[in-house]
C-alpha positions as CSV (number, residue, x, y, z in Angstrom):
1,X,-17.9,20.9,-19.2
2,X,-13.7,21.4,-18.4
3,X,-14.8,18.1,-15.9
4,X,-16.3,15.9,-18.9
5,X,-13.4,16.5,-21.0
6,X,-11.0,15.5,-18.1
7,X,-12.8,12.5,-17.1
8,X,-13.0,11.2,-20.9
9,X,-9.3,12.2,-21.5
10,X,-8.3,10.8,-18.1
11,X,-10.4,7.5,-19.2
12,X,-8.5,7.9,-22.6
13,X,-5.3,7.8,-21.7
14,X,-5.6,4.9,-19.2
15,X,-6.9,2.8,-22.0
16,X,-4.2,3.2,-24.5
17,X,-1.5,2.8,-21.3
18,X,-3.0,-0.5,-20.2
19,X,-2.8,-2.3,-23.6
20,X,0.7,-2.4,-24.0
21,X,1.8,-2.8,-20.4
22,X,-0.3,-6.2,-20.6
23,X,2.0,-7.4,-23.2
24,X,5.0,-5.9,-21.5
25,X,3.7,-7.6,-18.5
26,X,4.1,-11.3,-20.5
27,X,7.4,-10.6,-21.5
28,X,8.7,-10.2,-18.4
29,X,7.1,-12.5,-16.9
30,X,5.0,-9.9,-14.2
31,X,2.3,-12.5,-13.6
32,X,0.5,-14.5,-11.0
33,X,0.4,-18.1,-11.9
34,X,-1.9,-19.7,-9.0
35,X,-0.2,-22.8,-9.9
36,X,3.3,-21.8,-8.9
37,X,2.4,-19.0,-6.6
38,X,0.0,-19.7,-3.7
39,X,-1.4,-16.7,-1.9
40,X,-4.9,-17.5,0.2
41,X,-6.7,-14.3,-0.9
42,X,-6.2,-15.0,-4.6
43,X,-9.8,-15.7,-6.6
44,X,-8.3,-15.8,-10.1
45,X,-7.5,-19.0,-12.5
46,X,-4.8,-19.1,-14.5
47,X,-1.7,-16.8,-15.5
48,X,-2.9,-13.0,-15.0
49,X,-0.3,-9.9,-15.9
50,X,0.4,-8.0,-12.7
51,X,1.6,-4.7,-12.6
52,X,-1.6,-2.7,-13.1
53,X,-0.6,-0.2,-11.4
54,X,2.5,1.1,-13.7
55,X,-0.7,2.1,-16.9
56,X,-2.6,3.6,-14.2
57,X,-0.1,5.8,-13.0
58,X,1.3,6.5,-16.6
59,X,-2.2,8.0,-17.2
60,X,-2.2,10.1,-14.0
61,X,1.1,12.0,-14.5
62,X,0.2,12.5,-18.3
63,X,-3.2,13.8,-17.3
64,X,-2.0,15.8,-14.3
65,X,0.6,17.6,-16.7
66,X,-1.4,18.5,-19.1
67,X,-4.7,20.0,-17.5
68,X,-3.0,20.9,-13.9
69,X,-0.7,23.8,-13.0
70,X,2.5,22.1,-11.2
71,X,3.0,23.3,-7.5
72,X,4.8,22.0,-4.7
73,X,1.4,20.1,-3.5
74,X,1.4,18.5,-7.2
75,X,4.8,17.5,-7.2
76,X,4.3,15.7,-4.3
77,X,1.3,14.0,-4.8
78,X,3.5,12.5,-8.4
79,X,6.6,12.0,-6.7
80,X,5.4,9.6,-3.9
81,X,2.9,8.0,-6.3
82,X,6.0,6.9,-8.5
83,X,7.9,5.4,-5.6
84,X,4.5,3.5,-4.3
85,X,4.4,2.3,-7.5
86,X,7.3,1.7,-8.0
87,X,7.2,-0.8,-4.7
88,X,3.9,-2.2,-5.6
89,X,6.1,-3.6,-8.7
90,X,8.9,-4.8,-6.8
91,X,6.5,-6.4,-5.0
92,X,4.0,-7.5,-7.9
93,X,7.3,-9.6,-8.6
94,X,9.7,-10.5,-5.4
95,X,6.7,-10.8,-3.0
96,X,8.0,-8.4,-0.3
97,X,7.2,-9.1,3.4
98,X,4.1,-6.7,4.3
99,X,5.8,-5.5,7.5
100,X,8.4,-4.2,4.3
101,X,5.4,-3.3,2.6
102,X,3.5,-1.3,5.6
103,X,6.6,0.6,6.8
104,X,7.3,1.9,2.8
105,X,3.5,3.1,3.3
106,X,4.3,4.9,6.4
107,X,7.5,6.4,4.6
108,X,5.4,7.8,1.6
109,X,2.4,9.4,3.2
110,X,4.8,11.1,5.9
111,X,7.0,12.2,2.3
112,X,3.3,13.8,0.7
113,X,2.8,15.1,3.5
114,X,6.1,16.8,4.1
115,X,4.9,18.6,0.9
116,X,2.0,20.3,2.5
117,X,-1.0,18.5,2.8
118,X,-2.3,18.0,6.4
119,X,-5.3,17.9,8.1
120,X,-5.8,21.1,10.5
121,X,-9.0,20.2,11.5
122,X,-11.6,17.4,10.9
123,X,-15.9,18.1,11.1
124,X,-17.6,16.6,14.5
125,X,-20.4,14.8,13.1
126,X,-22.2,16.6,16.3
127,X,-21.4,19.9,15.2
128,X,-18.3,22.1,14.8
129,X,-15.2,20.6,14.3
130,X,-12.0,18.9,16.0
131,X,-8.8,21.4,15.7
132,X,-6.0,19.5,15.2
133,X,-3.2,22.4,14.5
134,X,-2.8,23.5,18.2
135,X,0.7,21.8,18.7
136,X,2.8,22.9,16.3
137,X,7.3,22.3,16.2
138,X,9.2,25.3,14.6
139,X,12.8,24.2,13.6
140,X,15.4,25.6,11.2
141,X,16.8,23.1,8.6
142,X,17.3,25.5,5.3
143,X,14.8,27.8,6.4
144,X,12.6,28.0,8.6
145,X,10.2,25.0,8.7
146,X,6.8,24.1,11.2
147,X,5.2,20.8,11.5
148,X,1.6,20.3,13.0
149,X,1.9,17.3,14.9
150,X,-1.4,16.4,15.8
151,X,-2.3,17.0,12.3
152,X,0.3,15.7,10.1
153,X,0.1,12.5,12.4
154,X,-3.4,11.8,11.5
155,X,-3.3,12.4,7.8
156,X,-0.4,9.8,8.1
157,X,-2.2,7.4,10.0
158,X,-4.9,8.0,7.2
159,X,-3.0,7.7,4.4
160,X,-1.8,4.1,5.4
161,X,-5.0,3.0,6.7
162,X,-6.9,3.8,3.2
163,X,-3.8,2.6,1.3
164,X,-4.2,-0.9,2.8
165,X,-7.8,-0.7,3.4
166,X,-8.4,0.1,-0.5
167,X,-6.4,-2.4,-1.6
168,X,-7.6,-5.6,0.4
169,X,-10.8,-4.4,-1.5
170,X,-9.5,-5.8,-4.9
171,X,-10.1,-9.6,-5.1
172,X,-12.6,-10.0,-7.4
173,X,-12.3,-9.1,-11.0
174,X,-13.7,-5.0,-11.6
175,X,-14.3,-4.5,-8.2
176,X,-11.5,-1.8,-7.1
177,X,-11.3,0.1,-10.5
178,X,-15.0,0.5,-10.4
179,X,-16.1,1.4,-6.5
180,X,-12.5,3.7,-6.8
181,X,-13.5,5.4,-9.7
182,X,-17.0,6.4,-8.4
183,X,-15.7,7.3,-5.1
184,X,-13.3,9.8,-6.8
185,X,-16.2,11.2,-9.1
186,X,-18.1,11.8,-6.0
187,X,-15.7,13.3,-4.3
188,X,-14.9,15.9,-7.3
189,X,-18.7,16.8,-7.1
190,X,-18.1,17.8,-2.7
191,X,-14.3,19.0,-4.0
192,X,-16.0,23.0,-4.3
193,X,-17.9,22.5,-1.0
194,X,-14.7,23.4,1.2
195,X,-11.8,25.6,1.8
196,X,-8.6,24.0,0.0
197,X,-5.0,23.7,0.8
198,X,-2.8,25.7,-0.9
199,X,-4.2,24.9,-4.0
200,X,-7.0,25.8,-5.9
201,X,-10.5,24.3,-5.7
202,X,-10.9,23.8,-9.2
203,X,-7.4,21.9,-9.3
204,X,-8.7,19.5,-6.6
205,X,-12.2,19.3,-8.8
206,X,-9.9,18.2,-11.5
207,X,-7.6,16.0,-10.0
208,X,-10.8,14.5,-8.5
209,X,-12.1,13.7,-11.8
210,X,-8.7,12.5,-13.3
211,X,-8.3,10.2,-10.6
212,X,-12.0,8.7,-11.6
213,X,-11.0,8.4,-15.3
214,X,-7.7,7.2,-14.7
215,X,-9.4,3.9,-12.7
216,X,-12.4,4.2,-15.2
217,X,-10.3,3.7,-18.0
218,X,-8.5,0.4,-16.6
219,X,-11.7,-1.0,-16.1
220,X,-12.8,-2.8,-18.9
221,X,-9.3,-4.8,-19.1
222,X,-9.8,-5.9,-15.5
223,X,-13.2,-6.7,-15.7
224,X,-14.2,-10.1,-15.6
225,X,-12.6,-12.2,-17.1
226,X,-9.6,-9.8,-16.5
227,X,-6.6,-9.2,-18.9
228,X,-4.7,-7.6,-15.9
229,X,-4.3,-7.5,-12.3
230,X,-4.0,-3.9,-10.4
231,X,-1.4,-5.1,-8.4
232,X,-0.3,-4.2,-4.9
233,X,0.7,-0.9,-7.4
234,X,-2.6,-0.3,-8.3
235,X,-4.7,-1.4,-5.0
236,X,-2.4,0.8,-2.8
237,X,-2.4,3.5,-5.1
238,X,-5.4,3.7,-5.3
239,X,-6.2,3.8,-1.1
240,X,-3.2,6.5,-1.9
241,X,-5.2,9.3,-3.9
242,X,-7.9,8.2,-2.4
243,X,-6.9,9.4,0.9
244,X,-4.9,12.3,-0.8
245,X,-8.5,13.5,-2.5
246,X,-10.3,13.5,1.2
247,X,-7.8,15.4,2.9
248,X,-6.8,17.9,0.0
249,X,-10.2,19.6,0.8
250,X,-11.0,19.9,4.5
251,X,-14.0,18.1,6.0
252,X,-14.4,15.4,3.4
253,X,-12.5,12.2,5.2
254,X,-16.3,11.5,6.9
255,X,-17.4,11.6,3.2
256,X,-14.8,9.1,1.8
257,X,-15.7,6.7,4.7
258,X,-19.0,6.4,4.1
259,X,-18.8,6.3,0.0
260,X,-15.8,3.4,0.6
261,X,-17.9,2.3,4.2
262,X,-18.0,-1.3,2.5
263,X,-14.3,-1.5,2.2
264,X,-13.7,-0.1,5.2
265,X,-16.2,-2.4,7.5
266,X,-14.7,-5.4,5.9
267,X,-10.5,-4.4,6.7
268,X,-11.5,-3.6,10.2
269,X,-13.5,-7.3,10.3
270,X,-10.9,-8.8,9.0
271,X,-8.5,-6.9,11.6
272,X,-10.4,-8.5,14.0
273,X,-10.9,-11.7,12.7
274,X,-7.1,-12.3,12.4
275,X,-6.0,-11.1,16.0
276,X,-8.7,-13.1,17.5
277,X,-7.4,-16.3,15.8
278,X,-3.9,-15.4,16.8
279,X,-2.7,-14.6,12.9
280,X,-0.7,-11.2,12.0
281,X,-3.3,-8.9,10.6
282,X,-1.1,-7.9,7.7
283,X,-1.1,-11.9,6.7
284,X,-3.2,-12.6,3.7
285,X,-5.9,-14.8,4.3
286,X,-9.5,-16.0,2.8
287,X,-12.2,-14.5,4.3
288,X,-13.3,-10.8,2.9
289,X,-16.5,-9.6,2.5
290,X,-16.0,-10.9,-1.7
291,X,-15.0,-14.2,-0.1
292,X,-17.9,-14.6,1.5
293,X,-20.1,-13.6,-1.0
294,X,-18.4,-16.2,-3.3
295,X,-18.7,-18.7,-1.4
296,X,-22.6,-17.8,-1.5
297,X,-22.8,-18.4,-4.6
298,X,-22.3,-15.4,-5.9
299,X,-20.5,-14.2,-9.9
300,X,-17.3,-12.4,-9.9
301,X,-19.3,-9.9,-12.2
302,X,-22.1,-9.7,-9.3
303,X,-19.6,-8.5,-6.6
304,X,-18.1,-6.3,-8.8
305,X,-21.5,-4.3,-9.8
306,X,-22.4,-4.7,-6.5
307,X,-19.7,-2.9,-4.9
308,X,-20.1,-0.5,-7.6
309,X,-23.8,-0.3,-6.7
310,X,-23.5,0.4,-3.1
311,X,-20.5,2.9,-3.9
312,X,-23.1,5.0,-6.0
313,X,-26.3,5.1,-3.4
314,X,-23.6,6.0,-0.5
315,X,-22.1,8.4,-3.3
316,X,-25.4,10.0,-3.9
317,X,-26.0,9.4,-0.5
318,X,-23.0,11.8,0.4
319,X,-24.6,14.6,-1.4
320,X,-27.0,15.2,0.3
321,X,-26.3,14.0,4.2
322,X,-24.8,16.2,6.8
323,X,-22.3,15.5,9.2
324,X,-24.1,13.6,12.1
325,X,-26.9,12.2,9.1
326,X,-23.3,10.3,7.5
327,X,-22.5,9.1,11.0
328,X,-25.6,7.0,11.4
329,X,-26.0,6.2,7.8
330,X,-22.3,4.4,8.4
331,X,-23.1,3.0,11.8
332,X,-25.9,1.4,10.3
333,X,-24.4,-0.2,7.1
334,X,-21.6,-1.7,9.4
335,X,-24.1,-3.2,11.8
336,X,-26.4,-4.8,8.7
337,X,-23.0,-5.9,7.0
338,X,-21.6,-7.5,10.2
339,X,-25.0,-9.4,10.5
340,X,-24.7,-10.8,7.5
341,X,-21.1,-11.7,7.4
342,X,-21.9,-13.6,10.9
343,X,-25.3,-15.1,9.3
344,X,-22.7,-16.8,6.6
345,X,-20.8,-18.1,9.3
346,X,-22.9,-19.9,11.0
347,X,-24.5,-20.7,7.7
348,X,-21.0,-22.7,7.0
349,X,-20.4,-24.0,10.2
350,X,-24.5,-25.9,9.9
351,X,-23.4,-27.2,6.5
352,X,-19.9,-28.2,7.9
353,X,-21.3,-30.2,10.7
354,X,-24.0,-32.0,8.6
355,X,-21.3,-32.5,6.3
């Protein structure tokens, strides 16, 4: 029941955020007009607020105050989410380079996890698991301090990976507040499967189910026809407690993958895709899996609820899989996705020649 309340609360409070930070976002002129600023990924029409992610992360330090206990893990988790936030702004209005961007990432995962998170071990899909906290550096700097390096360089590796992934999932209109907010649910529902950090189990239930409302409740103003943008504030903070969620709870980053495997095929395609045709792979550029399926045809509301969709069977899906069962359930959404985004490609290249 505590979870219900949470979620609607959570859902609440990002609600009455949002609606004024639309307006603030007018009046100082925190939009994207497609006219004046050209970006290749962009989908929308007209001038859109930015800045999305400021409401969302109002509603997750107000809910996190009032229904969590504040420890050091906590304090982290608020501190670097302000000052990734507080980038996504700067950057929601100066356009920073993303080699800028990507370095501030690698800065504020290796700050939250300087606050204890880490990830000791991970689960073999063919049974057991990987130990990562074999190599460990002791050093004295106001105490006495240890770092696992194995460990602590993986969940930062992971936290930038999801941050980016997450938020190159975020181009069509509903899309990353929806498939984010199911994700998170789902991952509150596996959150009292596993052993915890040093924090409780039904903290990271709740903070699970805060992060779900918190995305919930921004939903209906960025739905189709959207009133606001997430931002690169909201997209990367999203990948952020995303990330955060999976490794607070050992075992569960297999589980994230495959609830976000959609999102996660189509970054490392478009990874690919850009190094092969000699471009950066942190450049910007039209051709996502939501690209594609616009150029199908398809609604901005139809991707959206599709991605929401998928995010629910592979959520449901999560439940009830095992380790090895996720691994081949993932394997074989990539290699059905990957036929299709080639079937499209040669589908435009027939219609280009007889063109």
């Amino acid at each position: 029941m505590i979870n219900l309340i949470v979620l609607l609360i959570a859902t609440l409070t990002s609600s009455l955020f949002t609606i004024p930070a639309i307006y603030f976002a007018k009046k100082f002129n925190l939009v994207t007009d497609k006219n004046k600023r050209i970006h290749p990924a962009h989908t929308h029409t007209g001038i859109i607020p930015r800045g999305g992610g400021i409401p969302i992360y109002l509603a997750l330090f107000t809910s996190v105050l009032i229904f969590l206990p504040l420890n050091k893990i906590i304090f982290g988790i608020l501190l670097t989410s302000g000052i990734l936030v507080l980038v996504g702004v700067l950057d929601d209005y100066f356009d920073l380079s993303p080699y800028l961007r990507f370095s501030l990432n690698l800065l504020i995962s290796a700050a939250v996890i300087g606050f204890g998170l880490g990830i000791p071990y991970i689960s073999n899909p063919f049974g057991g698991v990987i130990k990562l906290d074999q190599w460990q550096l002791s050093f004295d700097l106001f105490g006495s301090h240890s770092v696992l390096v194995l460990a602590d360089i993986l969940a930062i590796i992971w936290l930038t990976w999801i941050m980016n992934m997450v938020n190159w999932s975020k181009g069509v209109d509903g899309q990353l507040p929806g498939f984010v907010a199911i994700a998170a649910f789902f991952l509150g529902l596996l959150s009292q499967r596993f052993t915890a950090h040093d924090i409780s189990i039904q903290s990271v239930t709740l903070f699970s189910f805060i992060v779900s409302g918190i995305f919930l409740g921004f939903l209906p103003f960025n739905f189709f026809p959207q009133k606001i943008m997430p931002g690169y504030g909201g997209g990367a903070l999203a990948g952020f407690l995303l990330g955060i969620l999976s490794i607070l709870s050992f075992g569960k980053i297999g589980t994230a993958v495959l609830i976000l495997a959609i999102p996660t095929i189509d970054a490392v395609y478009a990874i690919i895709r850009r190094v092969k045709n000699k471009q950066s792979p942190f450049r910007a550029d039209w051709g996502h899996f939501h690209h594609k399926l616009l150029e199908l045809g398809w609604g901005k509301r139809r991707i959206a609820i599709f991605y929401w969709l998928v995010s629910i069977i592979l959520g449901t899906a999560s439940l009830f899989l095992k380790g090895l069962e996720k691994f081949i359930a993932f394997i074989t959404l990539a290699i059905v996705l990957l036929v299709f985004i080639l079937i499209i490609e040669n589908v435009k290249k027939v219609k280009v020649l007889e063109y």
